[in-house]
N, C-alpha and C positions, 0 to 999 in steps of 0.2 A: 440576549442573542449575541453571540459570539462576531466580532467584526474582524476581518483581515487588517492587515496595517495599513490598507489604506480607505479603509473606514464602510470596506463594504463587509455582506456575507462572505465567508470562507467559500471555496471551494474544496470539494470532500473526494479526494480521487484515490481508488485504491489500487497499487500496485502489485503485477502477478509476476512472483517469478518460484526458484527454487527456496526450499529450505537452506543448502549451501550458500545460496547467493545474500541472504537472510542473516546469515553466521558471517557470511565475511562482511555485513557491513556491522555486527555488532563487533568482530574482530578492528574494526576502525576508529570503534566509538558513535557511529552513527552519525555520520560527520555529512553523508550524500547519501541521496536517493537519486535511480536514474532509470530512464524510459530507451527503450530500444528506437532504434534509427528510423524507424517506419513511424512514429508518434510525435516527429516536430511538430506538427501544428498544434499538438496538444501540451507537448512542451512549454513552447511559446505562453500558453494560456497560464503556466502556474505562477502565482504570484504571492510573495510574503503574509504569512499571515493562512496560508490554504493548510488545511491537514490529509493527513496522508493514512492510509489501512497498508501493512503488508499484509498481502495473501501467498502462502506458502505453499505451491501448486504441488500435484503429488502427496504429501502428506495433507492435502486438506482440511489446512489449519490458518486463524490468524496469527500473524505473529507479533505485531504492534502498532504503535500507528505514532506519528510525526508530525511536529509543525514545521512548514516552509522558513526557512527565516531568509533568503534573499532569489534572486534571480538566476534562472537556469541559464547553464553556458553548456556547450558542447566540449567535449575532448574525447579523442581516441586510444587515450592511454587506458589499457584493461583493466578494468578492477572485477567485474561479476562474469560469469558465464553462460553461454545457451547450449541450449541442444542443438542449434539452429549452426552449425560451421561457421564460421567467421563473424556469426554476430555480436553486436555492441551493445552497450548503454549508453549512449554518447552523449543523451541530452539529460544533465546532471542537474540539480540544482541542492543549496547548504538547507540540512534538517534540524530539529532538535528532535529529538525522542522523548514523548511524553509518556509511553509504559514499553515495555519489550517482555513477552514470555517469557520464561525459562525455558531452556532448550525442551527438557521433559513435562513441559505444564500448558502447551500451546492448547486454548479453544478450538474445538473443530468447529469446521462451517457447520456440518450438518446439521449442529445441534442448534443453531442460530437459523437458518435460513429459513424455516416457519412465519419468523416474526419478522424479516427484514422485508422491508418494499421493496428493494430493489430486487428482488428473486422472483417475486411475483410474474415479471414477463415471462416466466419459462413454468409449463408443467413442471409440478411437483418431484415427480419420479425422474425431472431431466437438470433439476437444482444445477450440475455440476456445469452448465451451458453456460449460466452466469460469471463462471470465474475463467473462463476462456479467453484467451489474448492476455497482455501486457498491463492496460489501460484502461480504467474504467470509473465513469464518475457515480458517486453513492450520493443517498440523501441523507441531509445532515442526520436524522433519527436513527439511521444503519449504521454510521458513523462512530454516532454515542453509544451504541446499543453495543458492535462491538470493541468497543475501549472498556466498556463497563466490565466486559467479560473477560477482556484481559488480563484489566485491572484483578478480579475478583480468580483468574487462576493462577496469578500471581500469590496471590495471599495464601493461596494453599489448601 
């Protein structure tokens, strides 16, 4: 069982944004991941040691997934963009990146959300309900399941 750094289960939280916003953080090196202003309090909850799902809204793809390595802080200096006018990702916290797609090799959800528990609350024909909003916590099996796929359209 995988433990956070401070010797508990991980927390498994997958973030929704664009494919661009995606690219500009592999353009950084993957140095931050970051939640929109409306998600402090869930902010607050990520802690060293949690992993991370991008979900690449619109193109309906994963795009890779992250370990937390320290504590979220806030700043309002722009890095990502919304559709939303003047929205932020203010509540940041430092990643490692444990796979990243290739731009042209990302897994679709579709083809994953059969098998994943977390889809299950939504009828089948309405999948796309589940990656709605910003913030969302997975269970570990959905987790692994998509990094597996990552990993494996990675290779080609």
């Amino acid at each position: 069982m995988a433990e956070a750094g401070d010797g508990r289960e991980p927390t498994y939280w997958m973030l929704v944004s664009s494919a661009d916003n995606f690219e500009t953080s592999r353009n950084r090196g993957f140095d931050l991941a970051g939640m929109k202003s409306r998600h402090g309090k869930k902010a607050e909850q990520v802690r060293p040691g949690d992993k991370v799902v991008f979900y690449l809204t619109g193109a309906m793809v994963f795009g890779g997934t992250a370990e937390v390595t320290g504590a979220s802080s806030y700043s309002d200096e722009p890095i990502w963009t919304s559709s939303k006018q003047g929205e932020l990702y203010p509540y940041r916290f430092p990643i490692r990146i444990e796979v990243a797609a290739g731009k042209g090799s990302y897994p679709r959800a579709e083809a994953l959300v059969e098998a994943m528990s977390y889809t299950k609350k939504w009828p089948p024909q309405h999948w796309r309900l589940a990656f709605q909003g910003n913030v969302h916590k997975l269970p570990r099996e959905d987790y692994e399941l998509i990094r597996e796929a990552i990993e494996d359209s990675s290779r080609g």
